[in-house]
C-alpha positions as CSV (number, residue, x, y, z in Angstrom):
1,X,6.2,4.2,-2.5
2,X,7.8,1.0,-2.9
3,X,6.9,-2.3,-1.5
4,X,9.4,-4.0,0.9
5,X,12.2,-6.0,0.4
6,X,15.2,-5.6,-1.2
7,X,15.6,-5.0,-5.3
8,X,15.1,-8.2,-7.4
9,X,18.0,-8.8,-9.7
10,X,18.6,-10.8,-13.2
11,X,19.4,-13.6,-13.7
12,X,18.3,-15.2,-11.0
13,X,20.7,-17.4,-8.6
14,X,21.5,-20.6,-9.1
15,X,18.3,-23.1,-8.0
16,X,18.9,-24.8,-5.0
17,X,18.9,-28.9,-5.2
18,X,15.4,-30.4,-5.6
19,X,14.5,-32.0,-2.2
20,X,14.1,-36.5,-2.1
21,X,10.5,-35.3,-1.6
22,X,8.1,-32.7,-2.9
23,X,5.8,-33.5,0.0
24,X,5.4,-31.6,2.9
25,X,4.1,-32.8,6.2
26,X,0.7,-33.8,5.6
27,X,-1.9,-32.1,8.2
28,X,-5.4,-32.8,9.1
29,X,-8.0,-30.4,8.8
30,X,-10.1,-28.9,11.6
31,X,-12.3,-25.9,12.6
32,X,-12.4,-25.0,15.9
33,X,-14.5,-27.7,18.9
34,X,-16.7,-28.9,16.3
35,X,-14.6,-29.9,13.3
36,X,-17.3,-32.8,12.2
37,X,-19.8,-29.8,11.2
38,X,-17.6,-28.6,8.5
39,X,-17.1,-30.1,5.2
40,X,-13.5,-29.9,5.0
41,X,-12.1,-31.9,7.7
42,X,-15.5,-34.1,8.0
43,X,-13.8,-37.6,7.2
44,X,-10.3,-36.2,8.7
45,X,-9.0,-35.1,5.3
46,X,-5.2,-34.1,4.9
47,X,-3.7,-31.0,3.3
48,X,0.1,-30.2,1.7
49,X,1.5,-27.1,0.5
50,X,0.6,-27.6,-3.2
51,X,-2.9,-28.2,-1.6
52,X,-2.9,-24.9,-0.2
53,X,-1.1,-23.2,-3.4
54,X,-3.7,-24.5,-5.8
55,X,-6.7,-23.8,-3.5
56,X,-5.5,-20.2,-3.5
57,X,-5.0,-19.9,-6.9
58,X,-9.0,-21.0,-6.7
59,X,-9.9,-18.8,-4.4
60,X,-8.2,-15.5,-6.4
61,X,-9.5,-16.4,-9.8
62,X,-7.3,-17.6,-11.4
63,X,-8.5,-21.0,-11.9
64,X,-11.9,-21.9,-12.1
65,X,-14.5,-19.1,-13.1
66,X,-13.7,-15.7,-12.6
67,X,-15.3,-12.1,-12.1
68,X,-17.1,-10.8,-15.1
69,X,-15.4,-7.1,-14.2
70,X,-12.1,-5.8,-13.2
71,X,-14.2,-4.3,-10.2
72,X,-15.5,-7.5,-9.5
73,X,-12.0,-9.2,-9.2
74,X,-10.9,-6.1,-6.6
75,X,-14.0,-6.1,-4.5
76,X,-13.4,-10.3,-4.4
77,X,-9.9,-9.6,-3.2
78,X,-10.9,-6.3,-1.6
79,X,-7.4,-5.1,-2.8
80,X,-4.9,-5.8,-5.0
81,X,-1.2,-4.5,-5.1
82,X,-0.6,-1.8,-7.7
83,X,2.6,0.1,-7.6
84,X,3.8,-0.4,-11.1
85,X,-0.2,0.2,-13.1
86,X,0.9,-1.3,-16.6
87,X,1.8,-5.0,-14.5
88,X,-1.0,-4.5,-12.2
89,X,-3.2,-4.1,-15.3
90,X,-2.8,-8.1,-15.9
91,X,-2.8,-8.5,-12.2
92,X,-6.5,-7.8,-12.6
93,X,-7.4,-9.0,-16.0
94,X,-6.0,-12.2,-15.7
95,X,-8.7,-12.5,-12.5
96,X,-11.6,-11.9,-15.3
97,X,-13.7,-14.7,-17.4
98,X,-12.8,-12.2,-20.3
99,X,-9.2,-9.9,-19.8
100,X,-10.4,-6.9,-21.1
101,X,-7.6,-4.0,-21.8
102,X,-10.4,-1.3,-21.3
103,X,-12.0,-2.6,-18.3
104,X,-9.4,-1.6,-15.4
105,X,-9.3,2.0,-17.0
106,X,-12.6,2.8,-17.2
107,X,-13.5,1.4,-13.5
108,X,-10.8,4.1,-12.7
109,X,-11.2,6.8,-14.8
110,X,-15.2,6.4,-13.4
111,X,-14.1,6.3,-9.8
112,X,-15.7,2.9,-9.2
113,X,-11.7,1.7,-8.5
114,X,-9.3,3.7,-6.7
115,X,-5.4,3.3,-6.8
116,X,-4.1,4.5,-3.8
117,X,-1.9,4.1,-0.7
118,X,-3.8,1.6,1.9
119,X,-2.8,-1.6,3.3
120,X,1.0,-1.6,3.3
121,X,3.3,1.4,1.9
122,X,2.6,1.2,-1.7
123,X,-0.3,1.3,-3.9
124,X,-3.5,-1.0,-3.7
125,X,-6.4,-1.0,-6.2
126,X,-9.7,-1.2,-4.1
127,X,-13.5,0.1,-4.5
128,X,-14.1,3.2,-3.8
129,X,-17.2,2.0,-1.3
130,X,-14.2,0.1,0.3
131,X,-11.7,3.0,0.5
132,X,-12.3,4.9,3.6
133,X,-13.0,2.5,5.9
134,X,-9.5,0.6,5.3
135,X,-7.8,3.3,4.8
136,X,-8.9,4.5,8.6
137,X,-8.0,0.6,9.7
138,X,-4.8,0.4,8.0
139,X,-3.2,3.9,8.3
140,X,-1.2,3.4,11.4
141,X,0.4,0.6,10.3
142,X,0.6,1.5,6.3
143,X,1.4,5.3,7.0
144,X,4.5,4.9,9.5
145,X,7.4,4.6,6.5
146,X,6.2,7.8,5.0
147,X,5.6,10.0,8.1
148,X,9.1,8.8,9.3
149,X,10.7,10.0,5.8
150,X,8.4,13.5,5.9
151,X,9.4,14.3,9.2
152,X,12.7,14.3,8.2
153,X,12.0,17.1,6.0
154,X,9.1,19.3,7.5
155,X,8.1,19.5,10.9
156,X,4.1,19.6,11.4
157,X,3.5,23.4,10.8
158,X,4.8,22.9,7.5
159,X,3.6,19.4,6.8
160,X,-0.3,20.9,7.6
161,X,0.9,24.3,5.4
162,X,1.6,21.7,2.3
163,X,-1.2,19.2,3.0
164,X,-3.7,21.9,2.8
165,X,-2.1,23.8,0.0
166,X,-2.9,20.2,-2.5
167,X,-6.3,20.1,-1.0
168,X,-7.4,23.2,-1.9
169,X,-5.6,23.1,-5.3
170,X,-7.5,20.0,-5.6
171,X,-10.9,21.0,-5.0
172,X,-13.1,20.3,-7.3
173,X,-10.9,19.4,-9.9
174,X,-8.3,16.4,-11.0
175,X,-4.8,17.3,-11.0
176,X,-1.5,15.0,-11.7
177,X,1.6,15.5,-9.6
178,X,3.6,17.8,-12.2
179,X,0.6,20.3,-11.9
180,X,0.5,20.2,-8.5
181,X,4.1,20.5,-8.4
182,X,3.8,23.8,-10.3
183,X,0.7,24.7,-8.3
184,X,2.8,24.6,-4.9
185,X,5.9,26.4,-6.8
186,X,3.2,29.2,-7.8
187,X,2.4,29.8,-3.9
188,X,6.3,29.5,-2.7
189,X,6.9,26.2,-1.7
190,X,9.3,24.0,-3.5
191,X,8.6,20.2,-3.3
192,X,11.0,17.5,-5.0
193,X,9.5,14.7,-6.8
194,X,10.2,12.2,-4.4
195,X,9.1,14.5,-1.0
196,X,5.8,15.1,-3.3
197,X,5.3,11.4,-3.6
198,X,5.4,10.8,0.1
199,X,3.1,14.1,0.8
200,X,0.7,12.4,-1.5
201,X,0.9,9.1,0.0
202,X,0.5,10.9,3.5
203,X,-2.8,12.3,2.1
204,X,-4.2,9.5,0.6
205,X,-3.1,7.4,4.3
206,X,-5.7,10.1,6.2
207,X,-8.4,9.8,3.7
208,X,-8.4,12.7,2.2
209,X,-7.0,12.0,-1.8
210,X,-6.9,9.3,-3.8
211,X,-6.4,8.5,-8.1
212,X,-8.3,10.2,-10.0
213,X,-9.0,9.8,-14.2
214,X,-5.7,8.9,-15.8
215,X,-4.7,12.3,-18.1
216,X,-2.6,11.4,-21.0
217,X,-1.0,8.3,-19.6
218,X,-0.3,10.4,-16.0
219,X,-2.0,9.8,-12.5
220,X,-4.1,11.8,-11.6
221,X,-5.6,13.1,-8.0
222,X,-8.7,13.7,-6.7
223,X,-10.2,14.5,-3.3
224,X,-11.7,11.7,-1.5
225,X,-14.7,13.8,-1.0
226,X,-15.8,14.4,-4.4
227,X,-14.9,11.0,-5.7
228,X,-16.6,8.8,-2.6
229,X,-19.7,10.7,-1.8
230,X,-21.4,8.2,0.6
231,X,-18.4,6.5,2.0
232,X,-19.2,3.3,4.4
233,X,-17.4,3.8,7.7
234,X,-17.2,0.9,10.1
235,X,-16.0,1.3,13.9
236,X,-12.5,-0.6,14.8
237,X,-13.8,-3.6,15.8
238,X,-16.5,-4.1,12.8
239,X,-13.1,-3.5,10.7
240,X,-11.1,-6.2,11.8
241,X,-13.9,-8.5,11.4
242,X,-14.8,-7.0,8.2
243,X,-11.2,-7.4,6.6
244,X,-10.8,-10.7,7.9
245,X,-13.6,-12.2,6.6
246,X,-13.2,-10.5,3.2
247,X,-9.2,-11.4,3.4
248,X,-9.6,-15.3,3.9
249,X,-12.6,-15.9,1.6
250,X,-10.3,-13.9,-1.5
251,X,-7.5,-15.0,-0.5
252,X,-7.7,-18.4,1.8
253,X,-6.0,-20.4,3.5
254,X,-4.3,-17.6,5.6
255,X,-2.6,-17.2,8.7
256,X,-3.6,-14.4,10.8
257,X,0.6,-14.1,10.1
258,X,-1.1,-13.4,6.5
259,X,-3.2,-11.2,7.6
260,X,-1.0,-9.2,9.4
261,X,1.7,-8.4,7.1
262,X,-1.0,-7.8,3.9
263,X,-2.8,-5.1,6.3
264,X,0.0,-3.8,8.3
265,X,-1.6,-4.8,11.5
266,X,-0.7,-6.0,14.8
267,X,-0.4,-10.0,15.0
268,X,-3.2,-9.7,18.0
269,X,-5.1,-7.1,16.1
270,X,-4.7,-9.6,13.4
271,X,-5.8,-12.8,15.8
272,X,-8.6,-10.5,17.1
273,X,-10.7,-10.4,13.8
274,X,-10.1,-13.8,12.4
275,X,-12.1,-14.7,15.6
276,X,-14.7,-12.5,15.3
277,X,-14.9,-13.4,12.0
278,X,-14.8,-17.2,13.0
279,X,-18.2,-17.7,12.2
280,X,-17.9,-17.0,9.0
281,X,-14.9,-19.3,8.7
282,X,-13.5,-22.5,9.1
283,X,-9.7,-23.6,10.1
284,X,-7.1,-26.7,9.9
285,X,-3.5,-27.0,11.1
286,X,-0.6,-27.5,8.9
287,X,2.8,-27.5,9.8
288,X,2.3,-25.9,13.2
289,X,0.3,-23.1,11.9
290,X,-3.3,-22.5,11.7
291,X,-5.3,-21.7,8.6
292,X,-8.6,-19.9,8.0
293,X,-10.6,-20.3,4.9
294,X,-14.7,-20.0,3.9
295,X,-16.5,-23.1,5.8
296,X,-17.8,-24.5,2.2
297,X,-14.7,-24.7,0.7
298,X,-12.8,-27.8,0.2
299,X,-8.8,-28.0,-1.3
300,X,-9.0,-28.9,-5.1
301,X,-9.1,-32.7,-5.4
302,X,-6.1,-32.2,-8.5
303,X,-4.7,-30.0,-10.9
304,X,-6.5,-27.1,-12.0
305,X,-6.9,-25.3,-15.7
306,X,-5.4,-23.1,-16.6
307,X,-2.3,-25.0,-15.3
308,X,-0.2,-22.3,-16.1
309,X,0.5,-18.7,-15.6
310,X,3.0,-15.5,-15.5
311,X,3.1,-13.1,-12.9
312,X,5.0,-10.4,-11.4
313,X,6.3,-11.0,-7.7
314,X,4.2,-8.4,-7.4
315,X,1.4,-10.2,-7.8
316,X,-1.2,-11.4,-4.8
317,X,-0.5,-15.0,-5.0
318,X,3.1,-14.1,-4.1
319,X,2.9,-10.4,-2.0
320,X,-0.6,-11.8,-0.6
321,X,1.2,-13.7,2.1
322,X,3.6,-13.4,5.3
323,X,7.1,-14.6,3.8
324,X,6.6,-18.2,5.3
325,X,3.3,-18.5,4.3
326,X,4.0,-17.5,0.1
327,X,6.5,-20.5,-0.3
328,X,3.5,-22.9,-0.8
329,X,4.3,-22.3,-4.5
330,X,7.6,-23.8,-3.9
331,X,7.0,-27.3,-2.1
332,X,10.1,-28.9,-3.2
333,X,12.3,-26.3,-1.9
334,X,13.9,-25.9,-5.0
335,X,13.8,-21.9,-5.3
336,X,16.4,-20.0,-3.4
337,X,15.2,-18.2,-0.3
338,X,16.5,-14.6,0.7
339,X,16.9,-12.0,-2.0
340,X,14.1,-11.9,-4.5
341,X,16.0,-13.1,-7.7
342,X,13.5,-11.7,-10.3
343,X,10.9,-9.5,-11.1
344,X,8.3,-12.4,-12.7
345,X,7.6,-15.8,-11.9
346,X,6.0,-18.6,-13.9
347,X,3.9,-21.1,-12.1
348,X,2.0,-24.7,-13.3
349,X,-0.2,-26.2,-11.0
350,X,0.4,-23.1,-8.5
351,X,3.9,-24.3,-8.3
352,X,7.0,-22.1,-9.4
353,X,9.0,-23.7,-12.0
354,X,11.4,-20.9,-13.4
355,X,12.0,-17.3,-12.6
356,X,10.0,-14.6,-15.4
357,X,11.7,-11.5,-17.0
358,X,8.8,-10.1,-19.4
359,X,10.0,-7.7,-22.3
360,X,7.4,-5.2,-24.5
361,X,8.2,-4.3,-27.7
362,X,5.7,-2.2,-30.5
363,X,4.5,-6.2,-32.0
364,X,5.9,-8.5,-29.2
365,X,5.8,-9.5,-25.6
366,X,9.1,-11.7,-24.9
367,X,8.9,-13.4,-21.8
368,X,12.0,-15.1,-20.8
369,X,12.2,-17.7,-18.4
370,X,15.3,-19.0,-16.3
371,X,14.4,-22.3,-14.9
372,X,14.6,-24.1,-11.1
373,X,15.1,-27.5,-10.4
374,X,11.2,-28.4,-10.8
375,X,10.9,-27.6,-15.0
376,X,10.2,-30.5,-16.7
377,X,10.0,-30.7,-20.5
378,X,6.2,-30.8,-20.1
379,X,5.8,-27.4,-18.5
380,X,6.6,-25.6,-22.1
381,X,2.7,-26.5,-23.3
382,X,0.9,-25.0,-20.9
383,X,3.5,-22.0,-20.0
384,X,3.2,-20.8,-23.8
385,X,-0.6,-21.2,-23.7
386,X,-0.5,-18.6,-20.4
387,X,2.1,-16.7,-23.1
388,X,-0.2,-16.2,-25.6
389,X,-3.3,-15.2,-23.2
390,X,-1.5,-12.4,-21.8
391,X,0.0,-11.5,-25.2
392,X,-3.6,-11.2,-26.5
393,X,-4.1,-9.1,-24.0
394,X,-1.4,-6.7,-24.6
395,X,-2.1,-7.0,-28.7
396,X,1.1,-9.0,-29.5
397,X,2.6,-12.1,-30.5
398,X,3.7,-13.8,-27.1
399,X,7.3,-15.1,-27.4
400,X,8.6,-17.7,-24.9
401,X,12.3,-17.3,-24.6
402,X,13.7,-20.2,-22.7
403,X,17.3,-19.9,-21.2
């Protein structure tokens, strides 16, 4: 399934003007009754968007030192968006001290990382120890756009006939979804592509399949059981707190607005374990809204390295937030709001600074860029340098195509 929102086109619309002032409102820091105890916040410290944008950036790896493993970088994140796997790919590797083109596949193919529906309606990478339990926290929320498109098609009888026809077909064994398309035809049941998706997706949303090993270049499934044999289960409450804690720490500052929307939860379900988890945390206020991030963690003092990098909208620094929240990376107000206008983005100092179309060929990787308001001449450097890291990663000469 898709993610929300409506298509991105290309090119991009027009930039909006640039604002008389990057800056927005400056807001101190604090953390509950006792904001003194906490580092940030100790000598009333101030905070602005680009604060917040580079501090994420921080606090998903890519700046600073990162994971040494593609699992490391999901477990730190505890899940990262996946519905197109070639994208997602760099999504992860670009988290690592070392992008390694083997690394994602063989956590998958090993069952260590599991691509699957959990979290919203589309695909997440997350550990497999980490699988169950969200996907029993989440699957209300996450689940709702594909039971409402299923029960336009089957009614329960025949939605329980189907689901248990693909797990026994699956037992024991790893199937992709043309198999198990022929597997269902051999027993009488006819399932289009797109009904079979959403079956699948309804499956993996009650725990009971998830990716298997990739076969030829083709998803594959497996059933939970035999790919998480010792799953951790934690009760409703221990959840919340649980993907709270693990959401602001991998992804902080949030909003429990944040939180919400990444998990598909209810704001006060969302509200409720931010403050169980508040002892683990630490909060400030900025621009009416309040903030949750790890208590030892302080905003970047400045730029960070590497200044620059190329990402899908896809990507956690942009789909890891409520709507508000993501326009950090745009503190001049310079991109247009509405309508995503492109499928990549390029970003220096975690701000956006032109809209990304990338482009694979058998020797190159052409990313062109369309510019906003804030490029400036300068940006080129470090924008080619994130070029050629992700082209080394694909095994091609990275080509910058400036329009």
């Amino acid at each position: 399934m898709g993610s929300a929102g409506s298509p991105p086109t290309w090119p991009p619309a027009p930039a909006a003007p640039a604002l008389s002032s990057p800056s927005r409102p400056r807001s101190r820091a604090c953390s509950g009754d006792t904001p003194a105890d906490v580092g940030f916040g100790r000598l009333g410290d101030v905070v602005t968007d680009v604060d917040i944008a580079r501090w994420r950036l921080r606090s998903q790896h890519l700046v600073g030192s990162g994971p040494t493993s593609a699992e490391g970088v999901v477990r730190s994140l505890l899940g990262v968006q996946a519905e197109n796997p070639a994208q997602s790919a760099w999504a992860v590797a670009a988290r690592t001290a070392a992008p390694d083109p083997s690394d994602l596949g063989a956590a998958l193919d090993e069952g260590r990382v599991v691509r699957v529906h959990v979290l919203r309606s589309t695909w997440h990478y997350v550990t497999a120890e980490d699988l169950v339990w969200l996907v029993e926290l989440t699957a209300p929320g996450a689940g709702r756009p594909a039971a409402q498109q299923l029960a336009e098609v089957y009614d329960d009888a025949e939605l329980d006939r189907l689901s248990g026809l693909v797990v026994d077909a699956l037992a024991g064994r790893h199937l992709t979804r043309p198999q198990l398309a022929a597997l269902l035809v051999e027993a009488g049941e006819q399932v289009p592509g797109h009904e079979l998706m959403l079956l699948m997706a309804h499956l993996e949303l009650r725990a009971l399949v998830c990716s298997g090993p990739v076969v030829d270049g083709a998803h594959s499934y497996v059933l939970v059981a035999d790919r998480v044999r010792a799953p951790r289960r934690l009760d409703r409450d221990e959840g919340l707190a649980e993907l709270a804690l693990r959401y602001a720490t991998g992804h902080g500052p949030v909003t429990a607005e944040d939180l919400a929307y990444w998990a598909s939860l209810s704001l006060p379900d969302a509200r409720a374990g931010l403050t169980a988890a508040a002892d683990g945390l630490a909060t400030f206020e900025h621009d009416d809204r309040t903030f949750w991030h790890p208590p030892d963690q302080e905003p970047p003092t400045g730029p960070t390295e590497p200044a620059a990098h190329l990402l899908q909208i896809l990507d956690e620094t942009y789909r890891g937030y409520a709507t508000a929240s993501r326009w950090v990376l745009d503190a001049a107000g310079v991109v247009p709001r509405g309508r995503e206008s492109a499928m990549g983005m390029a970003l220096v100092d975690g701000q956006l600074v032109a809209a990304m179309k990338r482009s694979v060929t058998a020797r190159q990787v052409v990313f062109e860029l369309a510019p906003y308001a804030s490029w400036h001449d300068d940006h080129l450097v470090p924008v080619e340098r994130a070029a050629a890291r992700y082209g080394a990663f694909l095994a091609r000469e990275a080509v910058v195509d400036l329009r």
